[in-house]
GUMI-903874 format. One record per residue: x, y, z of N, C-alpha, C, O in turn. Coordinates in steps of 0.05 Angstrom, whole numbers, padded with zeros to 5 digits, always signed. Each point is the difference from the previous one (the first is absolute). Example, Ala and Ser with C-alpha at 12.3 -4.5 7.8 and 13.67 -1.06 7.14 Angstrom:
+00264-00114+00156-00018+00024+00000+00018+00024+00000+00021+00000+00013 -00028+00021-00027+00016+00024+00001-00015+00022+00014+00010+00022+00004 
//
This chain:
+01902+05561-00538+00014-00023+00010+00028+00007+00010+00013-00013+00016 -00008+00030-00023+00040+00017-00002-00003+00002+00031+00014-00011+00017 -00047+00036-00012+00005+00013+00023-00006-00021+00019+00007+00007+00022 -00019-00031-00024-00005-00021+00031+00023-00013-00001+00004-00012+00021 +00010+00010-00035+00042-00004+00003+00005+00008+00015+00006-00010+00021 -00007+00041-00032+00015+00018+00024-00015-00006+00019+00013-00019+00008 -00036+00020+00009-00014+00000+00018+00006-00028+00016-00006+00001+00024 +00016-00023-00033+00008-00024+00006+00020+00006+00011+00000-00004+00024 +00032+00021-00042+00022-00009+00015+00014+00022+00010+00025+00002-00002 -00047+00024+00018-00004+00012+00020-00011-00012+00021+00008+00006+00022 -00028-00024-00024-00008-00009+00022+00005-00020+00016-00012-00007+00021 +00043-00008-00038+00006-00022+00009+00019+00005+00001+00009-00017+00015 +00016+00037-00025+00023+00011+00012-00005+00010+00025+00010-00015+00017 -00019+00029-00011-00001+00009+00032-00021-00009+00015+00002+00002+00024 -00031-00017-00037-00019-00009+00026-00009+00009+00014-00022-00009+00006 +00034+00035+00011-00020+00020+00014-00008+00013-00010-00005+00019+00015 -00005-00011-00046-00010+00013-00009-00022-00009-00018+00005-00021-00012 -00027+00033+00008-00028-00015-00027-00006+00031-00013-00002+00021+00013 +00000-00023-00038-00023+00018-00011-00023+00012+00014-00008-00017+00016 -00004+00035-00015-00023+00009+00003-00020-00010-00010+00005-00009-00022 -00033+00008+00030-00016-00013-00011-00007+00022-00028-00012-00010-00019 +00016+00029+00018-00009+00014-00024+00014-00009-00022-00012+00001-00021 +00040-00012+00019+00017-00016-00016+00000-00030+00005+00021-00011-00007 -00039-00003+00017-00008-00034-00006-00025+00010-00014-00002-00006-00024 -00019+00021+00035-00022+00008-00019+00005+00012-00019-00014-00010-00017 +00030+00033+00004+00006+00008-00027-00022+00023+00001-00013+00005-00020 +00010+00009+00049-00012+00023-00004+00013+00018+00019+00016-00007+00017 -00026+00033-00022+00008+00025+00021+00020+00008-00004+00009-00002-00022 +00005+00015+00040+00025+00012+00001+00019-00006+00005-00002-00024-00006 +00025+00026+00013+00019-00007+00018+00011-00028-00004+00012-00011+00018 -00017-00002-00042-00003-00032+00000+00041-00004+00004+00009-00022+00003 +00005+00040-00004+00022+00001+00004+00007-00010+00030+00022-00011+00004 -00038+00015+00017+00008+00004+00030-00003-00024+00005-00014-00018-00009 +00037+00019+00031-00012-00033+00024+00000-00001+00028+00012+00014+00015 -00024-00029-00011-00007-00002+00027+00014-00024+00010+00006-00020-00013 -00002+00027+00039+00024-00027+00010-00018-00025+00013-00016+00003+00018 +00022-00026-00028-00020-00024+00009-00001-00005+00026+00016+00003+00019 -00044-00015-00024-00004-00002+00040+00011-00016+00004+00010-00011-00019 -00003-00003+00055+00010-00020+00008-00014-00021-00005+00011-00022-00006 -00039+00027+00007-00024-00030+00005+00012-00020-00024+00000-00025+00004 +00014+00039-00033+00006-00020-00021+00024-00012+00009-00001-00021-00013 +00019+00021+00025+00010-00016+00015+00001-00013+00025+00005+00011+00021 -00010-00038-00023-00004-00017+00011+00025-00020+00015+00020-00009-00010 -00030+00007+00038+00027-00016+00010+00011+00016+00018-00006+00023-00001 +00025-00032+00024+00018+00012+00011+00018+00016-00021-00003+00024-00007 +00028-00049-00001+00022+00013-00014-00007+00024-00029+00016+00015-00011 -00043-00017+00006-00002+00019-00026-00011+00023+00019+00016+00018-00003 -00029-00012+00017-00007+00024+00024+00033+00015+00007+00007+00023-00005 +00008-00043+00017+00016+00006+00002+00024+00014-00018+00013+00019+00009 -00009-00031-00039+00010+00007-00023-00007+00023-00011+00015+00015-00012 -00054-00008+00019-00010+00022-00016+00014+00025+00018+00009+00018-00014 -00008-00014+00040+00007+00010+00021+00031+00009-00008+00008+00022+00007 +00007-00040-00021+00033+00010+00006-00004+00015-00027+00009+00022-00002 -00030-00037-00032+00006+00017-00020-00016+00036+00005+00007+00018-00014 -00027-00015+00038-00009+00025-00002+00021+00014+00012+00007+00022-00011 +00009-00033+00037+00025+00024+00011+00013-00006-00026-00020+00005-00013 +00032-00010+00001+00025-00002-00029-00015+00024-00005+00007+00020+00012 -00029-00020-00029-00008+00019-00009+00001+00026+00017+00009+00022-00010 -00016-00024+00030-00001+00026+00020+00043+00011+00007+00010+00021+00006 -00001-00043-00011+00030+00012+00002-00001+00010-00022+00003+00024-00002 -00007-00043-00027+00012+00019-00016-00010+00020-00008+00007+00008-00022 -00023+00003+00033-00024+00024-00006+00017+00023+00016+00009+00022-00008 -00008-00035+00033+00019+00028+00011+00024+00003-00003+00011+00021+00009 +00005-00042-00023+00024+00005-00016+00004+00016-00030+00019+00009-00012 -00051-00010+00007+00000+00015-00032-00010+00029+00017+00005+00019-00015 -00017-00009+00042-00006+00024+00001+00029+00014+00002+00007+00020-00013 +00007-00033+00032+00032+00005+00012+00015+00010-00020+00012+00021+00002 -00010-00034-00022+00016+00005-00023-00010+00014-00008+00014+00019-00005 -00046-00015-00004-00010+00021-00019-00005-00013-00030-00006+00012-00020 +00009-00041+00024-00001-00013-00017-00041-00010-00009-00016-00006+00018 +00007+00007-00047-00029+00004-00005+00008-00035-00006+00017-00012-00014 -00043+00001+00036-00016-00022+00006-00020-00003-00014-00020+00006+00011 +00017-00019-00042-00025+00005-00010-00023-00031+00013-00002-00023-00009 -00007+00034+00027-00022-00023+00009-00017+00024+00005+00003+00018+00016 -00024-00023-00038-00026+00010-00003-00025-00007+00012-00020-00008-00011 +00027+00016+00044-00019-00015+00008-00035+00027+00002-00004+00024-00001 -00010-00043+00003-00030+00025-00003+00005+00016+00032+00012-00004+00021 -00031+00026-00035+00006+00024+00032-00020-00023+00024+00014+00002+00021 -00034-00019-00015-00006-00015+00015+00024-00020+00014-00004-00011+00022 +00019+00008-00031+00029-00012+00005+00008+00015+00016-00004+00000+00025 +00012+00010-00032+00029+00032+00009-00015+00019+00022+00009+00003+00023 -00025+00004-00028-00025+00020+00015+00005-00005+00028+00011+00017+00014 -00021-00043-00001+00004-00003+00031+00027+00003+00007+00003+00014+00020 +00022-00023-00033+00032-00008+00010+00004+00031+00002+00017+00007+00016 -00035+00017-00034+00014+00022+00010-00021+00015+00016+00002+00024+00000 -00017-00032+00010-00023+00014+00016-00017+00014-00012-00011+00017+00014 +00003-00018-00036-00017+00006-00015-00031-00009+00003-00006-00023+00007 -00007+00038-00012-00030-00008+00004-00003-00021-00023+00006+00011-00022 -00017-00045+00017-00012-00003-00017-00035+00005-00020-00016-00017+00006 +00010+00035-00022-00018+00011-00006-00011-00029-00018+00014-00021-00001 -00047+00025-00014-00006-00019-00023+00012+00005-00024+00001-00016-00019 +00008+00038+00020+00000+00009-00024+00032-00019-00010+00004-00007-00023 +00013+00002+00044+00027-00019-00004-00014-00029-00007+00001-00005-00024 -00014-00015+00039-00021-00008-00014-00008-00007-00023+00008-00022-00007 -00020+00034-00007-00012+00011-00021+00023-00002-00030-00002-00009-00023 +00022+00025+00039+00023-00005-00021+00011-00024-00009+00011-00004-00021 -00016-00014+00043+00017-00035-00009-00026-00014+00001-00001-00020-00015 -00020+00026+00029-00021-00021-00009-00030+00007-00002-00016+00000+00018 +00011+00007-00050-00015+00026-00007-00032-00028-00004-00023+00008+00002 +00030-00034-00006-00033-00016+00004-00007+00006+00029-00024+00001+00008 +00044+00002+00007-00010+00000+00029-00018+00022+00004-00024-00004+00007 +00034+00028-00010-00020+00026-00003-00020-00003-00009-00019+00012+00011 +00017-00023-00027-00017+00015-00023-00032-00005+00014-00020+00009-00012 
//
């Protein structure tokens, strides 16, 4: 019950972010990682709009923590991160955040 706390007021402090399905299911690996929420759950002009200014925030202060050299702990899964750096996404990234899907 402690850990869907925490899982609550991570996900509602910042909103662009959810658990992985391996951590709402309580299996696999990685139940630490998140994945940044789609747009479709916001609904509306002005919340499209809102989700849009909180992803650049995030994206400034991301390249304000590389600039400095300052560690950004947003744990996001390598299926996240993978494309923003040109990375191939494989199953095996996948697999790591949502291991019923595989199986």
């Amino acid at each position: 019950e402690e850990d869907q706390g925490a899982q609550q007021g991570i996900t509602c402090v910042l909103g662009l972010l959810h658990p992985c399905p391996n951590r709402q299911h309580g299996v696999g690996a990685n139940r630490e990682q998140m994945l940044l929420k789609p747009s479709s759950s916001i609904k509306g002009g002005s919340g499209t709009h809102l989700l849009m200014e909180m992803y650049n925030f995030i994206g400034q202060l991301s390249g304000i923590a590389l600039r400095t050299k300052t560690n950004l702990n947003l744990d996001l899964a390598r299926l996240m991160w993978k494309p923003l750096v040109g990375e191939k996404v494989e199953l095996e990234d996948l697999r790591d955040i949502d291991h019923s899907t595989i199986q």
